[in-house]
N, C-alpha and C positions, 0 to 999 in steps of 0.2 A: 471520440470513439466512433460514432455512427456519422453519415455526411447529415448537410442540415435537413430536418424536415423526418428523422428516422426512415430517409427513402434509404437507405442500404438495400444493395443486392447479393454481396456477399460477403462472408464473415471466416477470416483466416487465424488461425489458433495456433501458438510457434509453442510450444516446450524446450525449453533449455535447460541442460542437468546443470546444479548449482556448481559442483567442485571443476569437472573441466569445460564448464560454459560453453559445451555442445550441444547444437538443434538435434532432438532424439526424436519431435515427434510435429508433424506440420498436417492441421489439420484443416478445410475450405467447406465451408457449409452455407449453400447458396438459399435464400429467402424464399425459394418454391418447397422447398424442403419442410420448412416450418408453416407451411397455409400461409406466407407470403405475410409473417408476422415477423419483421426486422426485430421489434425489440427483444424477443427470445432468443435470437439466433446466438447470440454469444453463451448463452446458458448448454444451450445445445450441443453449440463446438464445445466445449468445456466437457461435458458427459461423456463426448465420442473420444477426448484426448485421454481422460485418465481412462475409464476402462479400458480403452486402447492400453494403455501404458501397465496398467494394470495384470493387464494376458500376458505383459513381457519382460515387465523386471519385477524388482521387490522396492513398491513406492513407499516408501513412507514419510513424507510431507510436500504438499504444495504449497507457492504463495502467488497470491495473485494481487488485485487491486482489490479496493472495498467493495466489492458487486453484491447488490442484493442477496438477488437468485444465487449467487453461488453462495454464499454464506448460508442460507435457508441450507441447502443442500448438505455442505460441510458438518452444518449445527446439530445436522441428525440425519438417521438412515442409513445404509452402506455402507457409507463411505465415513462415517464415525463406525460404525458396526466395526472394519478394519482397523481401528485404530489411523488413520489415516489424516495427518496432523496438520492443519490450516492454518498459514501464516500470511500476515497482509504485507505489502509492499511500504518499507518507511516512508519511503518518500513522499509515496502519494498520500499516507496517513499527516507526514510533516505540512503538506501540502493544505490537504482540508483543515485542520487546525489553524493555518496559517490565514486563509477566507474565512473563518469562523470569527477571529479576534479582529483582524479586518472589520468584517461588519458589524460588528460590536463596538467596536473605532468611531463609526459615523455617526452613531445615535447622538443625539443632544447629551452634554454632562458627560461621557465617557469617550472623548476626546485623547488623554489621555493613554489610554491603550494601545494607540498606535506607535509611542515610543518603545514601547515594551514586544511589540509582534517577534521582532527576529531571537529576542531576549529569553520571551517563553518556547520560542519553537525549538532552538536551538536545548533549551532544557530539556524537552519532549525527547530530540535524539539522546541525549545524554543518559537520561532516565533510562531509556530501551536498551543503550549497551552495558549501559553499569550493571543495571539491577538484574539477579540472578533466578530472582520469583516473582509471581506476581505481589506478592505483600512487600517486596523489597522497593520495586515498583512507585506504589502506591505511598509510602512514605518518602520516599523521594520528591514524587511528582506533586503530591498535594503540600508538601513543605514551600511551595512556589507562591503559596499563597500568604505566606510570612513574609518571604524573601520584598519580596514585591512593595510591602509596607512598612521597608527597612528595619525588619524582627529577624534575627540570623538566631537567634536563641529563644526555643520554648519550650514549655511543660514537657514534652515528647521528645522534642529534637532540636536539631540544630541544622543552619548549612553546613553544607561540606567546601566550602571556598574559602581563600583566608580572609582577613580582617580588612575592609575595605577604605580607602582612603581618604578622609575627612576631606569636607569641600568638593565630593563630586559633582558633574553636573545630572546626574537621572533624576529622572521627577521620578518618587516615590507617591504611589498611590497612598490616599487615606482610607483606610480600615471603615468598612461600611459604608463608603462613599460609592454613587453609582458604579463606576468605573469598577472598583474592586468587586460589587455585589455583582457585576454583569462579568468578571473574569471567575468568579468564584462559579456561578454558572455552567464556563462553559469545562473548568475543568474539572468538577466534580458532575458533570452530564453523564446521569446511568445509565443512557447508550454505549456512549463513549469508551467507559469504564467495562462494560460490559464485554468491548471487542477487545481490550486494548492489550491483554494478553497474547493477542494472537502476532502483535509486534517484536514481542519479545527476543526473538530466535534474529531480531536483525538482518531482515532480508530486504535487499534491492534486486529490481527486475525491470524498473521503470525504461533503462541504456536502450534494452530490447525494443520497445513499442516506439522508440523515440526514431531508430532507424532506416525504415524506410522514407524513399521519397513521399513527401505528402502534396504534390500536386494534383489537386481535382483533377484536374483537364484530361491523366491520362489515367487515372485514377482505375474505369471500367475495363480500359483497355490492356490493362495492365495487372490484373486480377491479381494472376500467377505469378506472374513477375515479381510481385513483391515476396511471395513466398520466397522463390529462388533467393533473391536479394539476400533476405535475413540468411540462411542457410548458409552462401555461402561467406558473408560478411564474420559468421560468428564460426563456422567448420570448415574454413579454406583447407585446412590442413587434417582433416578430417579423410582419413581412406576408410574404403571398406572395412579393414580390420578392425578398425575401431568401433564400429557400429555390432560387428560379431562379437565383442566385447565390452557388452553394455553391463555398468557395473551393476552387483547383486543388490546394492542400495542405493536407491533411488530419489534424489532430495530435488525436482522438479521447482524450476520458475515457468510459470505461467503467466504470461503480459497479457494486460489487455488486451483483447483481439483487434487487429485490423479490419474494420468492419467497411466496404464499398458502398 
């Protein structure tokens, strides 16, 4: 996000409408701007794009990455006021869960876990496109923690996969053994749980931020340029008339910003 050391000097903010994956809205907010405070600047850009966006169509949901400050923001004020619906990017959600069981991986005694990384994340997307609510959700996802100790049947429920074939090779966790009490952890974590609705709607945004060239070296010189880049990489085909025909709803990705 930021170069190292949070010496950014400038912070570039692309908006992409989700149905036809057009740049609607590119916004540059240089770090004099903010009292020469890099790490707000992204919060910043974020205010000036939706109100922006706000004055011009009919928004009704962004998604972004996990950002603090924007969630603060999301979570109340305004832009809740509007009904105004916050959805986090899967990927990067699949992502942090992904370093989360990782580092739970290396502790002494839950070794273990690391067989299991691709096994639970891969459930995580499954969970987000299946389930319809969040309570549907939630019985999906915390059913993981049976699964995992070779229990496909309990009091509540059951997996939804078929009958597994005798002689596999998965090391199954034991029930109450570090490993399982440190996965149990991370997936019943009432942060976690807290946001985790806002994945729901299955949204990806991550392609966007991934785009630009990322070489330092010309990095300052090239501020603008990156903007350019995105716009035209994802609106080559993009005329004017399209932009006079911005649709009356508005389902906005938000990528992490390009920060300099």
């Amino acid at each position: 996000m930021d170069s190292p050391g949070h010496c950014a000097q400038y912070c570039t903010y692309t908006a992409m409408e989700n149905e036809s994956r057009e740049i609607i809205s590119v916004i540059t907010v240089d770090k004099r701007e903010t009292g020469r405070n890099s790490v707000i600047m992204e919060r910043e850009a974020f205010v000036r794009t939706v109100d922006t966006l706000l004055n011009e169509v009919k928004l009704v949901e962004v998604c972004t990455d996990a950002h603090v400050q924007i969630s603060a923001l999301m979570n109340k004020g305004k832009y809740k006021d509007l009904g105004l619906q916050h959805s986090l990017d899967m990927w990067h959600g699949a992502k942090n869960l992904a370093k989360r069981i990782h580092a739970a991986s290396q502790v002494k005694g839950q070794s273990s876990l690391s067989s299991w990384l691709k096994d639970i994340v891969n459930h995580f997307w499954w969970c987000c496109k299946t389930a319809d609510s969040y309570q549907e959700f939630l019985e999906l996802w915390l059913g993981l923690l049976h699964h995992v100790t070779n229990e496909h049947r309990w009091v509540l429920g059951s997996c939804q996969h078929a009958d597994l074939e005798s002689g596999g090779t998965q090391q199954w966790l034991e029930r109450g053994s570090m490993a399982h009490e440190a996965l149990k952890s991370i997936v019943r974590n009432k942060r976690w749980l807290n946001e985790v609705h806002k994945y729901l709607n299955f949204r990806l945004q991550h392609h966007v931020r991934d785009t630009p060239p990322k070489n330092e070296n010309y990095i300052n010189i090239y501020t603008m340029r990156v903007s350019e880049y995105v716009m035209i990489e994802f609106s080559s085909n993009t005329t004017e008339e399209h932009y006079k025909k911005c649709p009356l709803e508005c389902k906005c990705l938000l990528p992490s910003p390009f920060c300099f």
